[in-house]
C-alpha positions in Angstrom: 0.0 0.0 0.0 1.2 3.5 -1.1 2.6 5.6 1.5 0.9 9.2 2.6 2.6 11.4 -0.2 2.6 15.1 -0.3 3.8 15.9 -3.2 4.3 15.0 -7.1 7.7 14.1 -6.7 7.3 11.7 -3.8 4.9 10.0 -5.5 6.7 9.2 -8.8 9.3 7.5 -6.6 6.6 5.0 -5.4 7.3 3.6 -8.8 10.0 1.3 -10.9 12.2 4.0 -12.8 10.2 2.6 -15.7 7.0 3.9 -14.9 8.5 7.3 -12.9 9.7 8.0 -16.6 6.2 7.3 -17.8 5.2 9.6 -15.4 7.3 12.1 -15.6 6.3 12.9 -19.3 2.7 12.8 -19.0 3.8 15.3 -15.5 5.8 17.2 -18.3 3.4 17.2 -21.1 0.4 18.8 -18.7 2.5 21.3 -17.3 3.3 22.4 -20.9 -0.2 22.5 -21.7 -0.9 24.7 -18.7 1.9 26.3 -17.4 0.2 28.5 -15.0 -1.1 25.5 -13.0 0.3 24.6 -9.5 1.1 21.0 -8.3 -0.8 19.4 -5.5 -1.8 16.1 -4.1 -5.7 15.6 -3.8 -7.2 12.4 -3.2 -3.7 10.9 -2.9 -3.5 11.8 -6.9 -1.1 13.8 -8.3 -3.2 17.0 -9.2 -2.8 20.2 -11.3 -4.6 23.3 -10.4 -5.5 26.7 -11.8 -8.7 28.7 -11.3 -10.0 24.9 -10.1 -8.7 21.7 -9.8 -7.6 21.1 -13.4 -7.1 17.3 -14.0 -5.7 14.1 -12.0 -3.6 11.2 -13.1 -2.8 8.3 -11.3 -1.2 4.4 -11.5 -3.4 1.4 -11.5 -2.6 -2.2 -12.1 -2.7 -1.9 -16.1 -2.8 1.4 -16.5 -2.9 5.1 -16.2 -6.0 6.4 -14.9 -6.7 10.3 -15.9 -9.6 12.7 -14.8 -10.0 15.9 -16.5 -13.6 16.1 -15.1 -16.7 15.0 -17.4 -16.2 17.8 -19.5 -12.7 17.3 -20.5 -14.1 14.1 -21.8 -17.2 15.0 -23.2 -15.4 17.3 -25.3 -13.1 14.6 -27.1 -14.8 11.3 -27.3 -14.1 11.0 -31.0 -10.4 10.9 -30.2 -11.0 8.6 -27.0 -12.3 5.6 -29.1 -9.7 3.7 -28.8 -9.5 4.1 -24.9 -11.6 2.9 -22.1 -13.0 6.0 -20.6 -16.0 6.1 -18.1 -18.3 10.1 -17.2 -14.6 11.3 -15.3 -12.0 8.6 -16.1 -9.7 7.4 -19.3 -7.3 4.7 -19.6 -4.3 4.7 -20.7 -3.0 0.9 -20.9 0.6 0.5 -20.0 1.6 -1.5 -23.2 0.9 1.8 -25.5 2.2 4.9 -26.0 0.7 7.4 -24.1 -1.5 10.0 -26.2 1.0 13.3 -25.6 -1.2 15.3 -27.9 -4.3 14.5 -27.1 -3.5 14.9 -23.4 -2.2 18.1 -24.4 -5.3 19.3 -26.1 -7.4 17.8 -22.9 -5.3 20.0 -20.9 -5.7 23.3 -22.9 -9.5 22.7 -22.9 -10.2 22.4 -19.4 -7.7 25.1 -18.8 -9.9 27.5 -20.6 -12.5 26.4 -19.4 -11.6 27.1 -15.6 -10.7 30.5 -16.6 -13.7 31.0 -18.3 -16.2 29.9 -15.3 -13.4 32.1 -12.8 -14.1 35.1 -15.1 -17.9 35.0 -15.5 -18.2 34.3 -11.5 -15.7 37.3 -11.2 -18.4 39.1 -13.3 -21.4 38.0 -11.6 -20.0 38.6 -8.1 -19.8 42.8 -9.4 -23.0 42.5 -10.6 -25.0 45.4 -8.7 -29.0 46.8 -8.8 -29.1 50.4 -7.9 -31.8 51.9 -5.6 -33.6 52.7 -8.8 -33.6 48.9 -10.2 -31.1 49.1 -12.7 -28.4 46.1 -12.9 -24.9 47.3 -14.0 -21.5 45.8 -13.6 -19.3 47.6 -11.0 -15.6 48.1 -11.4 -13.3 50.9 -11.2 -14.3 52.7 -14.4 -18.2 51.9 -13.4 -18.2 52.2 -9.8 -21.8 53.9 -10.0 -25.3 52.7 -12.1 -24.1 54.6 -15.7 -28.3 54.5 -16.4 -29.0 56.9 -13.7 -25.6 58.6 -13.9 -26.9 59.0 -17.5 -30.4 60.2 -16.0 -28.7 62.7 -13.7 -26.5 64.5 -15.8 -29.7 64.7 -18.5 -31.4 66.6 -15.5 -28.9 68.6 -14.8 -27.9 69.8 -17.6 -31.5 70.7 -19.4 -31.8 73.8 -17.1 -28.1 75.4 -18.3 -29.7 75.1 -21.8 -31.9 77.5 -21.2 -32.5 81.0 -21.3 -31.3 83.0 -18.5 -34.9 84.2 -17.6 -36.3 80.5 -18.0 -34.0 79.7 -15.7 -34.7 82.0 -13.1 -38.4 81.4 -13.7 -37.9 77.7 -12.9 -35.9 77.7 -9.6 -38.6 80.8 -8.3 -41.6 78.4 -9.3 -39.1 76.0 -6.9 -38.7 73.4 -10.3 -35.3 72.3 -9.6 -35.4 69.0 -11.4 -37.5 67.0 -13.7 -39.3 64.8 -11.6 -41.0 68.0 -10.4 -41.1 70.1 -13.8 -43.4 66.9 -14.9 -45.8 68.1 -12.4 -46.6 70.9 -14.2 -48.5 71.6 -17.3 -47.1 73.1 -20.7 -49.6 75.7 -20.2 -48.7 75.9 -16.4 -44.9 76.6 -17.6 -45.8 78.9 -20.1 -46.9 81.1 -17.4 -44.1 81.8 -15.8 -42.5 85.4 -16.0 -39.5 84.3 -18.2 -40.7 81.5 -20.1 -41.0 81.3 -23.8 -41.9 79.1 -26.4 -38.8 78.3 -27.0 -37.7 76.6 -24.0 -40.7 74.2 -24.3 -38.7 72.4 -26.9 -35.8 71.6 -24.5 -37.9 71.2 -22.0 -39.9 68.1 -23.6 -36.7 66.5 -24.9 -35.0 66.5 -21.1 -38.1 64.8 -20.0 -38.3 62.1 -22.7 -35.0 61.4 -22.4 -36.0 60.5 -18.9 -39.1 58.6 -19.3 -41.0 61.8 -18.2 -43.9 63.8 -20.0 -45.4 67.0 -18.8 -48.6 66.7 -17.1 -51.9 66.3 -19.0 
């Protein structure tokens, strides 16, 4: 019975010098594939990690046993024909070559594919709803909703557009935004000391652009 092993190394020398050099290519071959993983011993396998456990290999009495998760084989059962491979496992008999490439290509799959499930649960984890409802991702060039930041600068900036007097008529009537300018009627506005025609225009467009209408 194997001995408690804590690393990739010490398990290798388990072996006949035979089968360590056995080992040691397929060890070689992954880490070439995916050179960012670390080396770790899970289940008393020799394992390969990054973003996830990546894939395991280990020696059984005929062969090599390798587990690059369902996936890794559900991706490539056209090339594992002529291996016996079960939902997680493949073997590799010991009386043929080992499969460098397709290991290789096993490798690189599941490789992208733990970055690609790190990065969308990166994504999801900034995933943020503003007070308002809106969902937006937050980062460091987002760090607020951009719909109401949108919203806000729109309501800002549809009183500097108008006319001195306009203006002036507005913040007297106490309308310093457009939630409470579409209170008021066109006719209502129109009455205002200040206000002209022409600032009805810009007025209507600020509050569409908001989802906002004047009062009927």
């Amino acid at each position: 019975m194997m001995e408690q092993v804590v690393s990739i190394d010490e398990y290798l020398k388990e072996f006949p010098v035979s089968m360590q050099k056995l080992l040691q290519t397929m060890r070689n071959t992954i880490q070439a594939a995916a050179p960012e993983a670390t080396e770790r011993i899970s289940y008393g396998m020799p394992c390969f990690y990054a973003k996830g456990n990546l894939v395991y290999f280990a020696v059984h009495k005929n062969h090599i046993g390798f587990y690059p998760s369902s996936s890794g084989i559900s991706a490539f059962t056209n090339e594992l024909k002529a291996y016996k491979y079960s939902k997680g496992a493949i073997q590799f008999p010991f009386d043929k070559p080992l499969p460098l490439a397709l290991i290789k290509k096993i490798v690189e799959y599941r490789l992208q594919e733990n970055f690609d499930k790190a990065a969308e649960k990166e994504r999801k984890a900034q995933l943020r709803i503003c007070k308002n409802g809106h969902q937006f991702y937050k980062s460091s060039d987002c760090p607020t909703c951009p719909i109401c930041e949108k919203k806000n600068k729109s309501a800002q900036g549809f009183v500097e557009k108008l006319s001195a007097p306009a203006t002036r008529a507005l913040l007297n009537e106490g309308i310093k935004s457009l939630t409470q300018l579409a209170k008021y009627k066109e006719a209502d506005i129109l009455k205002l000391h200040g206000v002209g025609p022409s600032a009805l225009p810009i007025m209507r467009k600020a509050l569409k652009e908001n989802g906002l209408t004047f009062k009927k």
